[in-house]
C-alpha positions in Angstrom: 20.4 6.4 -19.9 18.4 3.9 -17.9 19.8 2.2 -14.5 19.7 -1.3 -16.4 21.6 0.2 -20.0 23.8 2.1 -17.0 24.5 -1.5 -15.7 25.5 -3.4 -18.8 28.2 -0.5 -20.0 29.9 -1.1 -16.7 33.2 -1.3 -17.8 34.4 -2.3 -14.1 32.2 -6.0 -14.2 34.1 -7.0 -16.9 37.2 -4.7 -17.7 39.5 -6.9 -19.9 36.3 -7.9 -22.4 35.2 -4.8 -22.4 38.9 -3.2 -23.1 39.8 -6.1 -25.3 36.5 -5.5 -27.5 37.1 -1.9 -27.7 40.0 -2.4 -29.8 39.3 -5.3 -31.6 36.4 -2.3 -32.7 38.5 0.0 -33.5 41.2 -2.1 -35.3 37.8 -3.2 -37.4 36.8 -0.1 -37.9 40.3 1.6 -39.3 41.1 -1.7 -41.3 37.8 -1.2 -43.0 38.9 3.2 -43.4 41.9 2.0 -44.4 41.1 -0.4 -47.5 37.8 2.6 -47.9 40.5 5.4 -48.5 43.0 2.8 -50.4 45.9 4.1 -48.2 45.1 8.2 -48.7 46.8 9.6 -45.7 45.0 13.0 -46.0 41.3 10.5 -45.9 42.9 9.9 -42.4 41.7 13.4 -41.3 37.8 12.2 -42.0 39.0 8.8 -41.5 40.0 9.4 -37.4 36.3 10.7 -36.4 34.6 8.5 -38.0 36.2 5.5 -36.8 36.2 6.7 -33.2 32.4 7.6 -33.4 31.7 4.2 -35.3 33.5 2.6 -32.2 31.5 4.3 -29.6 28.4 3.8 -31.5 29.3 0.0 -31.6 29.6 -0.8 -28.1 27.0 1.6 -27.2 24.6 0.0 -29.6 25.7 -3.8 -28.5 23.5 -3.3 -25.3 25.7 -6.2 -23.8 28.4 -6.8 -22.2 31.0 -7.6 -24.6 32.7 -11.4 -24.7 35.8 -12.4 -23.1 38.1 -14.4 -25.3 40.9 -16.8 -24.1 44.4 -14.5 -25.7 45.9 -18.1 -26.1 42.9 -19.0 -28.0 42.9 -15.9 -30.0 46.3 -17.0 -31.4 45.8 -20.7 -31.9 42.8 -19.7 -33.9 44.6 -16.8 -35.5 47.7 -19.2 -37.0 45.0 -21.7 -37.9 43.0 -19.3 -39.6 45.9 -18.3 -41.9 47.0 -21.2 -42.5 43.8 -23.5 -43.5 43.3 -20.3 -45.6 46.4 -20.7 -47.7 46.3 -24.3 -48.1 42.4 -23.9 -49.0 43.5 -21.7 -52.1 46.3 -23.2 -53.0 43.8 -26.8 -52.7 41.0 -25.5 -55.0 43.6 -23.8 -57.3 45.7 -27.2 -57.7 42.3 -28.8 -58.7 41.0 -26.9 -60.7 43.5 -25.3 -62.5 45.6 -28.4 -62.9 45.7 -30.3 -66.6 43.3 -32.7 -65.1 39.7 -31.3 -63.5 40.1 -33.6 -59.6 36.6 -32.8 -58.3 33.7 -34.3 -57.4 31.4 -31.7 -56.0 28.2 -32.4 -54.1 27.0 -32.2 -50.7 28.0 -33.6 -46.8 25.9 -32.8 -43.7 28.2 -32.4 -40.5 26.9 -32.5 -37.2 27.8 -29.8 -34.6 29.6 -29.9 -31.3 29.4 -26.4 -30.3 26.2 -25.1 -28.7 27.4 -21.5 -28.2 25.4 -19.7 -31.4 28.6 -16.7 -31.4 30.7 -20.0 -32.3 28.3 -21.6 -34.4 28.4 -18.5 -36.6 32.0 -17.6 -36.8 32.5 -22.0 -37.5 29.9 -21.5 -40.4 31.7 -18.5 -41.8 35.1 -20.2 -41.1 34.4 -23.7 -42.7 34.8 -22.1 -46.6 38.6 -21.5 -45.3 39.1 -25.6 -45.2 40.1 -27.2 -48.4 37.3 -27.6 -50.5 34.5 -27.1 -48.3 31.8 -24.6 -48.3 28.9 -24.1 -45.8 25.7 -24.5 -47.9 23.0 -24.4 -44.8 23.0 -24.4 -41.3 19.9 -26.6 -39.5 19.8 -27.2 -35.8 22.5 -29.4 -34.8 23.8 -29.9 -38.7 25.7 -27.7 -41.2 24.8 -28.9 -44.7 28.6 -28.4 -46.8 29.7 -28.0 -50.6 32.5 -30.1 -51.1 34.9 -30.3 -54.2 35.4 -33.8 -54.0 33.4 -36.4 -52.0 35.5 -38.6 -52.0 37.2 -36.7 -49.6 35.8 -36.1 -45.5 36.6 -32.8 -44.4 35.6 -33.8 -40.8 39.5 -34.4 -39.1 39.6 -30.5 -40.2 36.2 -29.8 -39.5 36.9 -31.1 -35.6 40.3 -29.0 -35.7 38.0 -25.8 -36.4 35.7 -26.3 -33.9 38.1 -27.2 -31.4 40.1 -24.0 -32.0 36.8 -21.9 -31.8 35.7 -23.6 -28.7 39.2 -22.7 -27.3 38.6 -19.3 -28.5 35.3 -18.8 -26.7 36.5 -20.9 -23.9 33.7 -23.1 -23.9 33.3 -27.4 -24.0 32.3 -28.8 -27.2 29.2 -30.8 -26.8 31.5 -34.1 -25.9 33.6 -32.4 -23.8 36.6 -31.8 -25.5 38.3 -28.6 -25.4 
């Protein structure tokens, strides 16, 4: 191993990101052995290796120091994340399942306040939990969204989300806000 790869696995510059990442790995990597083996104990004996080498293959692949996330963030964004995605299913299921058809699709371009690309992405994957909304395209500065309905504006929600990722990352949106 080089000095410089020797340098950014150094556990000791940033102990709690690296930890914390670890097993945020790991839980990743047995969630996805545990849905693989549908609950097979006995797979568990496979299962064990691999996730442990898939872990250290991870962060030894990453060839960067791993991100720090704020833990108060990690639950704000955690409660919200469950919940937009509940009311999101039970929103496009009341519309379209109801005796009346209440949409309107078409499209909405919504300009971004985070700059940090990690929380662009995870906001773009994140924005198909809201009501209605679907991230069709991502452009610079602008995410191009699906919406059930026009007539309604996703962006109050839209702000919430970015908000609760920018806490997450603990970074300022582009205005400032946190």
């Amino acid at each position: 191993m080089s000095v410089t790869a020797a340098k950014r696995m150094d556990s000791t510059r940033y102990p709690i990101a690296t930890m914390a990442g670890i097993l945020i790995r790991l839980a990743v990597f047995a969630g996805l052995w545990g849905l693989i083996a549908q609950g097979s104990v006995d797979a568990w004996l496979v299962g064990l290796p691999a996730v442990a080498l898939a872990t250290l293959a991870s962060v030894r692949l990453s060839g960067r120091a791993l991100r720090r996330f704020s833990p108060a963030g990690l639950v704000a964004f955690f409660v919200l994340f469950v919940r937009e995605s509940f009311a999101g299913g039970l929103d496009v299921a009341r519309r379209t399942l109801g005796k009346q058809l209440r949409i309107q699709p078409g499209f909405r371009r919504f300009r971004l306040h985070l700059r940090d690309p990690a929380a662009r992405v995870l906001l773009v994957n994140c924005i198909s939990l809201l009501p209605g909304t679907l991230a069709a395209d991502l452009e610079n500065d602008h995410v191009e969204l699906h919406l059930l309905d026009i007539r309604e504006h996703p962006d109050p929600q839209l702000l919430r989300l970015e908000q609760a990722i920018a806490r997450l990352f603990g970074i300022p949106l582009e205005n400032g806000d946190v």
